[in-house]
C-alpha positions as CSV (number, residue, x, y, z in Angstrom):
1,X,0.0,0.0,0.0
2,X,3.0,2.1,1.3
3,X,4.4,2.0,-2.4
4,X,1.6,2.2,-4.2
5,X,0.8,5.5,-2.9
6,X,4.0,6.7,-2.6
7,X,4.5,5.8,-6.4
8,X,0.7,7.9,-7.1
9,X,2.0,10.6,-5.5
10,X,4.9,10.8,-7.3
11,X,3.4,10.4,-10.7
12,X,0.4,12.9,-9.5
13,X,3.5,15.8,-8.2
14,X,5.6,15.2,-11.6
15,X,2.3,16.2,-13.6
16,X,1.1,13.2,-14.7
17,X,-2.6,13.2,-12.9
18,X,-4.8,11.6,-10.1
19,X,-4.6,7.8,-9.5
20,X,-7.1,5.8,-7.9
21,X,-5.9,3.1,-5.9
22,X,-8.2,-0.2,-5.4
23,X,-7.2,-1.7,-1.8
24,X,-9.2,-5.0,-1.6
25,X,-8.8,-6.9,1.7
26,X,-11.2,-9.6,3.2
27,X,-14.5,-9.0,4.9
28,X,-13.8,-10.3,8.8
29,X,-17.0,-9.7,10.2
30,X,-20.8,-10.5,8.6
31,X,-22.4,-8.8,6.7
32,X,-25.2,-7.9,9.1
33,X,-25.9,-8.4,12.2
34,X,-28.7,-11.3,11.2
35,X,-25.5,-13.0,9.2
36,X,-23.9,-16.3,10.2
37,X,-20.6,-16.3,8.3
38,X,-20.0,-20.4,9.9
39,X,-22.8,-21.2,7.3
40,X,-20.5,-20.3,3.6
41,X,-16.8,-20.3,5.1
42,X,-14.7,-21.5,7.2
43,X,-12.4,-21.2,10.5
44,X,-9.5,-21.7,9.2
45,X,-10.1,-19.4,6.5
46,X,-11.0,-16.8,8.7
47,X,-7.5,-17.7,10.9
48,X,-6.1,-17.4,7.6
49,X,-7.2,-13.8,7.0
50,X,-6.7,-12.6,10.7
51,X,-2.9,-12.7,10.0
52,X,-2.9,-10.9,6.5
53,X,-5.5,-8.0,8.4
54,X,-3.7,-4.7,7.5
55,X,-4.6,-2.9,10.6
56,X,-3.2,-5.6,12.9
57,X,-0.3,-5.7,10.2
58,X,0.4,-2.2,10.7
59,X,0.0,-1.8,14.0
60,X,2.4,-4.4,14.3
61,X,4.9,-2.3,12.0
62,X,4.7,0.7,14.1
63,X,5.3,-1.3,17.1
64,X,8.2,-2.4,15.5
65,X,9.3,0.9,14.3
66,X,9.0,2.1,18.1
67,X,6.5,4.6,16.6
68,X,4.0,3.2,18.9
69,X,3.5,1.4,21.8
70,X,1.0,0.1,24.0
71,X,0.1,2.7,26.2
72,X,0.0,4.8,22.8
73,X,-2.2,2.0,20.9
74,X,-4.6,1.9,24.2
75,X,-5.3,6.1,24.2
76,X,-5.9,5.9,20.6
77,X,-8.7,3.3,21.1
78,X,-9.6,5.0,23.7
79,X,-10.0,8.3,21.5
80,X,-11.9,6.4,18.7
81,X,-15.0,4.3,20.6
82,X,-15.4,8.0,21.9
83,X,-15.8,9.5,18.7
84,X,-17.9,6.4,17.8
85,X,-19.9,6.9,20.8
86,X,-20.8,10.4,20.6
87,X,-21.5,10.0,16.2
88,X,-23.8,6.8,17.4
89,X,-25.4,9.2,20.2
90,X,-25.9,12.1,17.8
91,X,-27.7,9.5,14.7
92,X,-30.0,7.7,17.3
93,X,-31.0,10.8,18.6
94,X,-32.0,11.9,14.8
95,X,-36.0,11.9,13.8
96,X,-36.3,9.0,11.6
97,X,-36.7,9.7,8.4
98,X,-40.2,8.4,6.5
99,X,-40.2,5.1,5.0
100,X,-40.4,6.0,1.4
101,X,-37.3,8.9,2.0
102,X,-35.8,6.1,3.7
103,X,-35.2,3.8,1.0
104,X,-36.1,5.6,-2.1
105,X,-34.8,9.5,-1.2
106,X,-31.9,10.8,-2.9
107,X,-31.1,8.0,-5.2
108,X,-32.1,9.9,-8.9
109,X,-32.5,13.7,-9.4
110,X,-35.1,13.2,-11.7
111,X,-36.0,9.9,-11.0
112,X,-37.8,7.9,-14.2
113,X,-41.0,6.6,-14.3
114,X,-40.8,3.3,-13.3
115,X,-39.2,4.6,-10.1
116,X,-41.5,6.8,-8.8
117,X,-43.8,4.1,-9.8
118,X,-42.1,2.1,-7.7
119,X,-42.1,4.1,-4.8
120,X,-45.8,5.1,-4.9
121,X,-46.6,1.1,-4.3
122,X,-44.3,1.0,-1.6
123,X,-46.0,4.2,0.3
124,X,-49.1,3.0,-0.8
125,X,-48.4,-0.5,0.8
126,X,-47.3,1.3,4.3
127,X,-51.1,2.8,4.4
128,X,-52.5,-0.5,4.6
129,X,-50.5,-1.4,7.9
């Protein structure tokens, strides 16, 4: 990854453009919280994973490196289930948005035809409950 931006950068300072850089890693977790990964994959491909995971890798680097330790590592977590605390405070708190705006708002400017067909069965279907 290191090189691969390094070498964008580069090419992007020397005039030659932007660069978009694909990073494609495994999925640890399920996809939702209704998922049971056990049912398509395995443990020991999940074991198998857990070692290539790039934030474990890199923490491990910087460890290395002496650019971090644990005391360092711990107020950093610390830091971040804060922040994710106080964002997951301020969205529950949030008005729901309607059930149509919900799933069908903001998806076309000028949505077509059958869209907005669509979404008047849907809204229409809610009236019913």
């Amino acid at each position: 990854m290191f090189a691969a931006v390094r070498g964008a950068a580069d090419r992007a300072r020397h005039g030659e453009g932007p660069y978009l850089i694909e990073a494609m890693t495994y999925r640890m977790g399920a996809h939702t919280s209704s998922d049971d990964p056990t049912r398509y994959r395995l443990e020991t491909e999940l074991q198998t994973w857990s070692a290539k995971d790039p934030i474990a890798r890199y923490q491990a680097w910087l460890k290395e490196q002496g650019m971090l330790d644990d005391a360092a590592a711990a107020t950093i977590n610390k830091e971040v289930e804060a922040s994710v605390r106080t964002i997951r405070d301020r969205l529950r708190s949030m008005a729901p948005p309607a059930a149509g705006e919900a799933i069908f708002g903001r998806v076309y400017g000028q949505p077509p035809d059958s869209f907005r067909e669509e979404r008047e069965e849907f809204e229409a279907s809610l009236e019913g409950t």
